[in-house]
N, C-alpha and C positions, 0 to 999 in steps of 0.2 A: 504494500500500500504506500505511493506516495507521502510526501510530507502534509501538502492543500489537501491529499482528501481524508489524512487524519484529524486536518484542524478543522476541516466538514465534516466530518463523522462527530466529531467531539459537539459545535455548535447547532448540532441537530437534534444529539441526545440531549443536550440542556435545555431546549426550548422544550422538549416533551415534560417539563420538569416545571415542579411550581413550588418555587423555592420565597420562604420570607426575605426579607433584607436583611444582609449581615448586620449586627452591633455596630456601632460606631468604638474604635479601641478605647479605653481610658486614657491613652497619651500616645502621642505621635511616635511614631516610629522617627531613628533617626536618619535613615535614608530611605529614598522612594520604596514602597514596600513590593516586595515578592508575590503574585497571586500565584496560588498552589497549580494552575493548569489555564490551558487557553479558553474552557468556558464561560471561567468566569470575567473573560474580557468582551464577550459576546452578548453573555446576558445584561439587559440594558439596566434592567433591575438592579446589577452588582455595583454601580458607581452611587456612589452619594454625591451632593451636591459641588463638593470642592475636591472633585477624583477626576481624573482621565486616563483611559485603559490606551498604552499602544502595544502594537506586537509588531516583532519584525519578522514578514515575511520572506525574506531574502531581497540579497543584490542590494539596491535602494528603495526598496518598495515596504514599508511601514502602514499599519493600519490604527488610527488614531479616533477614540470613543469619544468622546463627550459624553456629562451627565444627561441631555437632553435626550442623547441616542442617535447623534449626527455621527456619521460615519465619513472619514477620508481616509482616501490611498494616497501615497508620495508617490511619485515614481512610477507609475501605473505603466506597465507595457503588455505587450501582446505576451512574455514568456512568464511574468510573476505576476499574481494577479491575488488578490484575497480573496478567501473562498467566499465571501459574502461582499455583493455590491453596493459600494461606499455611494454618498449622496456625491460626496465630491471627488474628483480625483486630477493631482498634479502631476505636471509631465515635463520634460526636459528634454530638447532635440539632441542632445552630445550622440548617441549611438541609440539602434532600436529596444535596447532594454532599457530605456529611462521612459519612451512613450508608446504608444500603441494607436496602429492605424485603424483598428477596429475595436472601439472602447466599446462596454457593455451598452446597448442602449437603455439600461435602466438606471443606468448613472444621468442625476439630473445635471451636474457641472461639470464640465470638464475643461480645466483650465494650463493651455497653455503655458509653458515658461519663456516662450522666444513668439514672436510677435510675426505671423507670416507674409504677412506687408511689409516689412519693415520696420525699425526702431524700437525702441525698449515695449516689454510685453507689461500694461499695467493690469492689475485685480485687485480689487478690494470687494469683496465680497462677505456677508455674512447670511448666516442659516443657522436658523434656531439660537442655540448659545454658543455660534462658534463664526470669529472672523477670520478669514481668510486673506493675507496679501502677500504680496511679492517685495522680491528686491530685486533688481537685472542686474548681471553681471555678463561679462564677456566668455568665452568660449576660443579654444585655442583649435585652428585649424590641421587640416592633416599636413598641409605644407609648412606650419609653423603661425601660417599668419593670424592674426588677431580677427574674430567675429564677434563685434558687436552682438553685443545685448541678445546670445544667443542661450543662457541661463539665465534659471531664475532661483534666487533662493527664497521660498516660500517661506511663510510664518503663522501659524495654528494659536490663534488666541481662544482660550476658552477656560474658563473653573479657576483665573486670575495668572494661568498661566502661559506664557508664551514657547512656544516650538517651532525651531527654525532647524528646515531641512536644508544643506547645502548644496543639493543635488550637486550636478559634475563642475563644482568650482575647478576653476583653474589659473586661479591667481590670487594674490592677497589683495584684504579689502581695503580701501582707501577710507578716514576718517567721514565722508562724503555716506559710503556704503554703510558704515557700524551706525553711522547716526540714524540712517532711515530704517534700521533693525532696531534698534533702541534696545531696551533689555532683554536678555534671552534666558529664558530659565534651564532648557531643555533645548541640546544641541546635537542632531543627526549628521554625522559625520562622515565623509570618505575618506576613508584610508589607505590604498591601492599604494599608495605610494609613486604613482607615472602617469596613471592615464588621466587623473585628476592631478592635485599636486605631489609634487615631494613632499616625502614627511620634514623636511625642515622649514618649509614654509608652512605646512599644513598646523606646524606648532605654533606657529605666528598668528595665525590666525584665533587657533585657540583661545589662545590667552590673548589677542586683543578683545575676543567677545567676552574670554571669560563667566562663561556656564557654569552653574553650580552643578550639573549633571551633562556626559556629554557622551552619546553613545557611539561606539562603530558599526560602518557598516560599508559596500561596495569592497570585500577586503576576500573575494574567491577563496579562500582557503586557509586556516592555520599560520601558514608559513610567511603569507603577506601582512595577517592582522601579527601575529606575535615581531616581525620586524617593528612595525608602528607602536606597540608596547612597548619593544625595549627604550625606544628613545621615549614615550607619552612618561613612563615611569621615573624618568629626569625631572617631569615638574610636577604629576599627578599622581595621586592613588591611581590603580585600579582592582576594581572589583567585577567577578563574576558572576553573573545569575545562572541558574539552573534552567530556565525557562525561557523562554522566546517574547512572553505578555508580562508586563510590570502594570502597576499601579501608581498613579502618579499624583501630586497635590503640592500644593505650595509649601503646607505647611510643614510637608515628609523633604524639604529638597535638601540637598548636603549642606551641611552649612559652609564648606569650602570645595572648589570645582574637584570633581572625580568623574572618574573614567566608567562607565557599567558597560559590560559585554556582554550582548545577548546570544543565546547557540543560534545558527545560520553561519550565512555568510552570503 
């Protein structure tokens, strides 16, 4: 059995399921907490008001809850997909696993990250309890050369928290770029180390957003994501999850920027 049709099997037997609302804990946990399996990021029931479930489905493709039950995909392409169709879904031209020429049609949004007229791609969009905008960045060519406003790195406001995917950066940000991000609580990250940036830039970056929480991902394999640990662990914790679905809140975020690895790749 596939990886998507276990994490479809799993959000089919939970909906057959009538579950009360968890307790609220007596005290905050001190980093984003662990949910025990990927049902319980599906069932919409499972988030209290100041929660957001993501899970990383692979590559750059992230599925992001809201308390309301808005659903979005990063990265959305025709090869990684979430087994449940997101209201929104983000896409990025760098290569065809960041977009997809045939999105579900039951995706109500599907929001570009490069603009196909021309010039920077803008979105601001909100749905239910969740805003949705862009930042453009450039894109670097097969021959080297520079493509305008051919990225976007999105940003997932909701439950007071902000989420910014970087999809396929490929340069560092200019004080111009970090202003129009403004705070980031929760930071998606590529690691690849080439085909986006070098991990010496990619640290630069880091730390000029400066995340209390910052996760990997776009890292094919073990041997790409543990290079980009050896150098992340120069300035950062890192911690690993057991699980592919966290739990996310303001009031659970690190109190100083750390690294979470999800299983994938």
């Amino acid at each position: 059995m596939t990886r998507l049709m276990q994490i479809a099997c799993a959000v089919a037997a939970w909906a057959s399921l009538s579950l009360p609302l968890p307790a609220a804990p007596a005290e905050p946990e001190s980093c984003p907490g662990l949910i025990s399996s990927r049902d319980t990021l599906f069932s919409r029931a499972a988030l209290r008001q100041d929660e957001v479930g993501l899970a990383f489905v692979g590559h750059a493709t992230f599925l992001i809850e809201t308390p309301q039950g808005a659903r979005i995909a990063t990265d959305y392409s025709d090869g990684t997909r979430p087994p449940v169709t997101p209201d929104v879904a983000t896409m990025n031209k760098a290569h065809s696993t960041h977009f997809s020429y045939h999105p579900d049609p039951g995706i109500k949004h599907v929001l570009k990250g490069w603009n196909p007229a021309g010039g920077p791609a803008y979105h601001d969009l909100t749905v239910q309890d969740v805003r949705i905008r862009n930042v453009s960045t450039n894109l670097r060519s097969y021959g080297r050369a520079t493509e305008y406003d051919g990225n976007s790195i999105f940003v997932v406001e909701t439950a007071q928290l902000c989420i910014a995917h970087l999809g396929h950066l490929h340069h560092t940000l200019s004080p111009e770029h970090l202003k129009k991000l403004g705070r980031i609580d929760v930071l998606l990250v590529p690691v690849d180390g080439g085909y986006t940036l070098e991990t010496f830039d990619m640290m630069e970056v880091l730390r000029a957003i400066n995340a209390p929480l910052m996760i990997p991902m776009h890292f094919f394999g073990p041997s790409t994501l543990n290079r980009f640990l050896g150098s992340a662990r120069e300035h950062f914790p890192v911690e690993f999850s057991n699980t592919a679905a966290v739990t996310l809140s303001r009031a659970t975020l690190p109190k100083s920027p750390k690294i979470l690895v999800l299983p994938g790749h």
